[in-house]
C-alpha positions in Angstrom: -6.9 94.1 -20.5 -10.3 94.9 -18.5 -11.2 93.5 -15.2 -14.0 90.7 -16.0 -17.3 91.3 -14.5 -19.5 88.9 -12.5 -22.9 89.8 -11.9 -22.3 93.2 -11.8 -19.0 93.1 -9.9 -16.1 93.7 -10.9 -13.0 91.1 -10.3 -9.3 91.3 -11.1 -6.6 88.7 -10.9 -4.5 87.7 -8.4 -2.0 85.1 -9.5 -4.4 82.7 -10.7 -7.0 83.7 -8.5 -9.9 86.8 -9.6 -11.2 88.4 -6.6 -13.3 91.1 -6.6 -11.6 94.3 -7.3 -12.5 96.6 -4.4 -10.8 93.6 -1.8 -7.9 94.5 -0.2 -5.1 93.0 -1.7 -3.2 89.8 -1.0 0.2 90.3 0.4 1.1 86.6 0.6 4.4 86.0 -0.8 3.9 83.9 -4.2 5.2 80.7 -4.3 7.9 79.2 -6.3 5.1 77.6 -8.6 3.7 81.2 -8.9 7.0 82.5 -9.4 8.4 80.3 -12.4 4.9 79.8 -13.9 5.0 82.0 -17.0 2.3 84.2 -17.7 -0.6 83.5 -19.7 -0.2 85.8 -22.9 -3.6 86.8 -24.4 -4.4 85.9 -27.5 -5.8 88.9 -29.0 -4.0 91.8 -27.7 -0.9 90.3 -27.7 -0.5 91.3 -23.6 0.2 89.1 -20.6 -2.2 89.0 -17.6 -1.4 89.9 -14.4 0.3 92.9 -13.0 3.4 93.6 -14.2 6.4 93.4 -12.6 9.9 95.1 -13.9 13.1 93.4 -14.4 15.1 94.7 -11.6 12.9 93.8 -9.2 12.1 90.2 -10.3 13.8 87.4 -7.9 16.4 85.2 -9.4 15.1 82.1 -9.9 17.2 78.4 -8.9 17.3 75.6 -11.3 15.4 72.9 -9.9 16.8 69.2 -9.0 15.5 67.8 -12.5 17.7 70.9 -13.9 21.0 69.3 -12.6 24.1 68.9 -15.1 25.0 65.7 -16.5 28.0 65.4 -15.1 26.2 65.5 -11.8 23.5 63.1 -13.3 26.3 60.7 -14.5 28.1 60.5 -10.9 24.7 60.1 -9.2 23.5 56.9 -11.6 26.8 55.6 -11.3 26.7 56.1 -7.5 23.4 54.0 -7.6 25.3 51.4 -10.1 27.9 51.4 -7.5 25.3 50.7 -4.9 23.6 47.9 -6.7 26.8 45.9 -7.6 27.7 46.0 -3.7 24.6 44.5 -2.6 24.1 42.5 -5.6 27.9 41.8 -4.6 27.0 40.7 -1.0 24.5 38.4 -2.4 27.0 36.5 -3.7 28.7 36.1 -0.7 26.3 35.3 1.6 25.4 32.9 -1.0 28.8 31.4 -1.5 29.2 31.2 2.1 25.6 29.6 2.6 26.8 26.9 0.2 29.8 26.5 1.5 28.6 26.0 4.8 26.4 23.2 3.2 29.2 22.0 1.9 31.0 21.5 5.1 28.2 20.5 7.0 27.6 17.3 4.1 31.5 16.6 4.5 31.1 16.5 8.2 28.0 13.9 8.0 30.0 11.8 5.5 32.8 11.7 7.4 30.6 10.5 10.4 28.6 8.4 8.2 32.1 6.5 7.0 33.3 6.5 10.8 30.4 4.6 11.7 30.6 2.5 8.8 34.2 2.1 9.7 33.1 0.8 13.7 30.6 -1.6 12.3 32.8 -3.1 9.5 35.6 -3.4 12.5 33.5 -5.0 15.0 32.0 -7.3 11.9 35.8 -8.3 11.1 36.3 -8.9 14.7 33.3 -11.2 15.1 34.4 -12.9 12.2 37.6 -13.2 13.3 37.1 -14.4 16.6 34.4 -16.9 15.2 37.2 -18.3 12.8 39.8 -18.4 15.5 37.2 -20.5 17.7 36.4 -22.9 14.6 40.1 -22.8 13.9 40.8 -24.0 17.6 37.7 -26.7 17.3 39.4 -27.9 14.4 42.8 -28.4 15.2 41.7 -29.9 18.7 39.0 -32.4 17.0 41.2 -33.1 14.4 44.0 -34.2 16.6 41.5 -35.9 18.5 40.6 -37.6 15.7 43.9 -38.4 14.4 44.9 -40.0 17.3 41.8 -41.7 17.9 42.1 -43.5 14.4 45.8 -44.2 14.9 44.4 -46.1 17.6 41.7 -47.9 16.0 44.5 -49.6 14.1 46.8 -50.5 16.8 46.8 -54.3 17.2 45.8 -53.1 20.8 42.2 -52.0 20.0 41.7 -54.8 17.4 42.2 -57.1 20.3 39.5 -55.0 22.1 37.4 -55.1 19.2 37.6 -58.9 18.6 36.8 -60.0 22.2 33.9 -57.9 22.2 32.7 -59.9 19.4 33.3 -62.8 21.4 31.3 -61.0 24.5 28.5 -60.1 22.0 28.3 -63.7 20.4 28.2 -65.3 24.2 25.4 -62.9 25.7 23.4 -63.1 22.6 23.8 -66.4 22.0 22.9 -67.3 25.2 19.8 -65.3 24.8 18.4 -67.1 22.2 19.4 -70.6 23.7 17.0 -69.8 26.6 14.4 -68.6 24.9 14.4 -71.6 22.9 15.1 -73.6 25.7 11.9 -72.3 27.3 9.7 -73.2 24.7 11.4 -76.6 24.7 10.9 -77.2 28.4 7.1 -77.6 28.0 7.4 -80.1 25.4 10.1 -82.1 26.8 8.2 -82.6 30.3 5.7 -83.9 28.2 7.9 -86.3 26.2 8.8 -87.6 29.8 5.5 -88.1 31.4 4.2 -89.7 28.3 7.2 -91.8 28.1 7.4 -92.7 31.7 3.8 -92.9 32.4 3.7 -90.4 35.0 0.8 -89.6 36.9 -0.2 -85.0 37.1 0.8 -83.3 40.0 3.4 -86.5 41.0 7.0 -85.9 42.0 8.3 -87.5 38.4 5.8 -85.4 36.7 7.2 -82.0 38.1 11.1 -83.2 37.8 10.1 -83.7 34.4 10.2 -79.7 34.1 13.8 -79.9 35.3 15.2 -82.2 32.0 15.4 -79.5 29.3 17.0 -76.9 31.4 19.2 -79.6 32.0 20.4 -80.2 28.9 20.5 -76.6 27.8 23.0 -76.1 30.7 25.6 -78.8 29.7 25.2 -77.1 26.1 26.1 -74.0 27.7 28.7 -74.9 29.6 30.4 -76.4 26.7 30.0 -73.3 24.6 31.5 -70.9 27.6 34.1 -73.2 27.9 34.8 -73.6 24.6 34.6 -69.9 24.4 37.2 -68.9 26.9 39.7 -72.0 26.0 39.9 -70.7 22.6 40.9 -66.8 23.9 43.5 -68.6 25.9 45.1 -70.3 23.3 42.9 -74.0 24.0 40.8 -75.3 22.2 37.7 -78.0 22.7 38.2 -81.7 21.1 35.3 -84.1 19.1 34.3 -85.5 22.8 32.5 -82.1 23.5 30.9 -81.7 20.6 29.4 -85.3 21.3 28.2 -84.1 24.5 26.7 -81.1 23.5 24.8 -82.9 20.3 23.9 -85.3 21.9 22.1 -82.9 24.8 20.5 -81.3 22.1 19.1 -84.1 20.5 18.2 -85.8 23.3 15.9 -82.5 23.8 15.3 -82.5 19.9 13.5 -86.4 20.6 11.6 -86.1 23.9 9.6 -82.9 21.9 8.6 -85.0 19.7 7.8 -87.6 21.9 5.6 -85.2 23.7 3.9 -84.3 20.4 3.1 -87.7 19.0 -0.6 -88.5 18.6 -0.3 -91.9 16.7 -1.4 -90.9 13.6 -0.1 -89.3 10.4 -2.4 -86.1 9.9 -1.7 -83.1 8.6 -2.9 -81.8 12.3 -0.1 -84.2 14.2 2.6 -83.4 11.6 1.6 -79.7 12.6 1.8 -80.3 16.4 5.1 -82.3 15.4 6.0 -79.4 13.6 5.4 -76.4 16.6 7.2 -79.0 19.0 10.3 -78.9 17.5 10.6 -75.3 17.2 12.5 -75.1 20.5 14.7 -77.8 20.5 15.9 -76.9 16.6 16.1 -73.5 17.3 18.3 -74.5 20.1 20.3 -76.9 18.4 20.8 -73.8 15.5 21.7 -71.4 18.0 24.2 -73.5 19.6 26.0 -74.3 16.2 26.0 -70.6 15.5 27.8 -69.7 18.5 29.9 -72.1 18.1 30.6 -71.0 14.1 31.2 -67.4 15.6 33.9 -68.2 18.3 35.6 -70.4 15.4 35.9 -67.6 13.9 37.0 -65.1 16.9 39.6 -67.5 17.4 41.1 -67.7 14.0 41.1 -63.7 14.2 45.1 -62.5 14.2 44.5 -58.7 15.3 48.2 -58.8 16.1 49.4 -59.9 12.6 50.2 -56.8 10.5 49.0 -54.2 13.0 51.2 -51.7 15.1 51.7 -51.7 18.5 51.0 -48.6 20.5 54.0 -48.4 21.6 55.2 -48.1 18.1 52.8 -45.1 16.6 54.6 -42.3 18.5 51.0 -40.5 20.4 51.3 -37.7 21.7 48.3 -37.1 23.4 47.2 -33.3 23.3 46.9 -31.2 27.1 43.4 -30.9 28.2 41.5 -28.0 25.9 44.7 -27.5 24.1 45.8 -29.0 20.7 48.8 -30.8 20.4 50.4 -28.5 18.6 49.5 -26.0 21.1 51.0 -27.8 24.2 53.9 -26.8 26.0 56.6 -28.5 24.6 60.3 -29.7 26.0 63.0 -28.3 23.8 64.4 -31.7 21.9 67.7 -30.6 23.1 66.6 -31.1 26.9 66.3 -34.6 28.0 64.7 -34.9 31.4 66.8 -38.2 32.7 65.9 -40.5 36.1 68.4 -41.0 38.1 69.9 -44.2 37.8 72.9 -46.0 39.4 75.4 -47.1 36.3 77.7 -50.2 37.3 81.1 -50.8 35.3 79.2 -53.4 33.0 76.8 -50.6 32.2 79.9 -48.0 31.3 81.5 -51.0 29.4 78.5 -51.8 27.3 77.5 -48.0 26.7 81.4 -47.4 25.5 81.2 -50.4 22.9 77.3 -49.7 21.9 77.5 -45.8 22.1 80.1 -45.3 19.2 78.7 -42.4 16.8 76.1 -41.3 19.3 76.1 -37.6 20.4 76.5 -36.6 24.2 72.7 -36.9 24.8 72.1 -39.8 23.1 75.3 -41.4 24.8 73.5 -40.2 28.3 70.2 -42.1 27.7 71.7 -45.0 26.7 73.3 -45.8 29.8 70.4 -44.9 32.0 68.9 -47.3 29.8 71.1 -50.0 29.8 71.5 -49.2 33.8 67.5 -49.5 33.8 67.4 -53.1 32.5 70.4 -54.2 35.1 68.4 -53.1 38.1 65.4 -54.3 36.1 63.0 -51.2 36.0 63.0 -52.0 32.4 62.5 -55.4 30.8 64.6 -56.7 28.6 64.5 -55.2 24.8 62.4 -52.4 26.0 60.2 -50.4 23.6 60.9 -46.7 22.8 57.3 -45.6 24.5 58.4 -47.5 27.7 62.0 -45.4 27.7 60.1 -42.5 26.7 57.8 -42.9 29.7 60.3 -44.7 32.7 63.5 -43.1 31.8 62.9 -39.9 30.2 59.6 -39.4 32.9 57.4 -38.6 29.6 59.5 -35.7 28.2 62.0 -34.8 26.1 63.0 -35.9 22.2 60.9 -38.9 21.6 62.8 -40.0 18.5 66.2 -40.6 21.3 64.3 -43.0 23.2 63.7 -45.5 19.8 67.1 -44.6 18.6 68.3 -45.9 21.6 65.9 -48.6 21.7 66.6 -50.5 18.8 70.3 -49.8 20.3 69.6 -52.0 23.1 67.5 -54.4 21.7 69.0 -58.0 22.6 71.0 -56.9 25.4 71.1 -58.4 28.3 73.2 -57.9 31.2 76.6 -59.1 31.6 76.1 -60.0 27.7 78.1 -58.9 24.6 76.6 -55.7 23.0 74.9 -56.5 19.8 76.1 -54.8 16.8 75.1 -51.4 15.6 73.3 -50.6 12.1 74.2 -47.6 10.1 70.5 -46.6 10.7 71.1 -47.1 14.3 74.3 -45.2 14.8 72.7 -42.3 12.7 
């Protein structure tokens, strides 16, 4: 192979390089590249360029990484496998771990969620419970209240109370009206007078005359009062008061008209007529009213039919507290006075007490020895043993046991007989 030529100098190759022939040349070592790159064959001789080198002297050349077995190969991808599935490993666990902490952290704001759901439904039920307790109270307080107060609308005691005030009602109203009447009457029965009696104005007949109606009206008061109060005592009025008193009013009923006479027969005088009368009648009305009212008053029985209140067994609840509430003596405890109990007493107890227990035996002598030094009336009620010789406390249903025991006795007396009932 020749040397090419350049421009009239000559050039060989170096490696890859052509320098100029005549240069001194390169000692740098080759490089691997230089080393392991084959040499370029040429085409038409057949030869290789570059210097040649022999055999024994060539360097041994290493395989390169990319030369590497596949054994080697095979233990390096699956190291890299190996590597992958730990981290892709991991992942999973910090994932699980993150969700599992979001787990626990939801659970945890449930749990507070259904604790404070928990305080408000238990302070809810306590409101409501304390708000039902109150009503409960309210209830069982007005109701006894209201028990007791219509137990004692029907005692023969209140309709008593309710019947006079009807009486007290019919009086004051009554009266009312029989004034007001009376006062228009006045004017037109000091006119009846003066025009009867020829009475001069401003003379001393003329202003007595003012003094006649309220006159009258004050004997037909008086009667009614006294009617009134005669009948609540167990009186009563005769035909000679009711004279009087119609007589008064028509007396008054007359001088109006007198005073309201003009001699002729218009329609104008019947008018005057007409207004004149309107006191006196009224009057007269009123009065027969009252009288029709207290009629009736006094035919009133409230006691007929009607318990006592001695009789309805009351116990009237502590203050703020129902009755069913209220401190209570056991019935076994009787709470008896002190009473002094004479031979008579012990005699009549023996003979009255047979088939009573020891308690019941107990009372009735105190009893009996009550009505001998008379702190009790004869036939006493139960309320009035309940009260005086048990001091208010104890088994009520003793003290009418033993009252109906004692009923009819008197002392020194024989000792009425006992009823089955009784003796129970």
């Amino acid at each position: 192979m020749t040397a090419p030529t350049i421009n009239g100098t000559a050039y060989a190759r170096r490696g890859r390089l052509l320098v100029p022939a005549d240069a001194v040349p390169d000692v740098r070592p080759e490089t691997p590249e230089e080393i392991s790159a084959p040499a370029v064959a040429d085409t038409a001789s057949g030869q290789v360029d570059g210097p040649e080198v022999p055999a024994e002297t060539q360097p041994r050349r290493r395989p390169r990484d990319d030369q590497e077995t596949a054994e080697g190969l095979r233990e390096r991808l699956a190291a890299g496998r190996a590597r992958v599935d730990v981290q892709r490993e991991d992942a999973r666990d910090r994932r699980r771990q993150e969700i599992r902490h979001r787990i626990a952290l939801a659970e945890v704001e449930d749990e507070e969620a259904a604790q404070r759901q928990a305080r408000r439904e238990q302070a809810e039920e306590a409101r409501e419970t304390a708000k039902l307790t109150r009503y409960y109270r309210q209830a069982a307080s007005r109701g006894t209240r209201a028990r007791i107060r219509a137990d004692i609308d029907r005692s023969a005691e209140m309709r008593t109370l309710r019947v006079a005030r009807v009486r007290t009602a019919t009086l004051a109203i009554g009266i009312s009206a029989l004034t007001a009447f009376g006062a228009w009457s006045t004017a037109g029965v000091q006119a009846g007078m003066a025009r009867l009696l020829d009475l001069d104005r401003w003379s001393a007949g003329w202003w007595a005359a003012w003094l006649v109606e309220p006159a009258l009206l004050a004997v037909v008061a008086l009667i009614i009062v006294s009617r009134a109060v005669l009948e609540s005592a167990g009186g009563r009025t005769d035909e000679r008061a009711d004279r009087v008193e119609w007589t008064a009013l028509t007396v008054s009923i007359l001088l109006n008209l007198a005073g309201g006479w003009h001699a002729e027969w218009s329609l104008s005088a019947l008018g005057g007529l007409a207004a004149h009368s309107i006191g006196p009648v009224g009057a007269a009305g009123v009065a027969y009213l009252i009288s029709l009212l207290l009629g009736y008053v006094a035919s009133a029985r409230p006691w007929q039919g009607a318990p006592r209140l001695d009789d309805l067994n009351l116990t009237v609840p502590h203050a703020g507290q129902p009755s069913d509430t209220a401190p209570k003596t056991p019935p076994e405890v009787i709470n008896l006075r002190k009473l002094p109990t004479t031979a008579t007493v012990l005699e009549a107890g023996s003979e009255a007490s047979g088939g009573l227990s020891e308690t019941d035996r107990e009372l009735l002598y105190r009893v009996l020895g009550a009505i001998e030094s008379r702190l009790l009336g004869p036939d006493p009620s139960g309320w009035q043993i309940y009260q005086r010789v048990m001091s208010a406390r104890g088994d009520k249903a003793r003290a009418y046991r033993v009252a109906d025991l004692v009923r009819g006795w008197r002392p020194g007396g024989p000792v009425p007989p006992i009823s089955g009932a009784s003796a129970a």
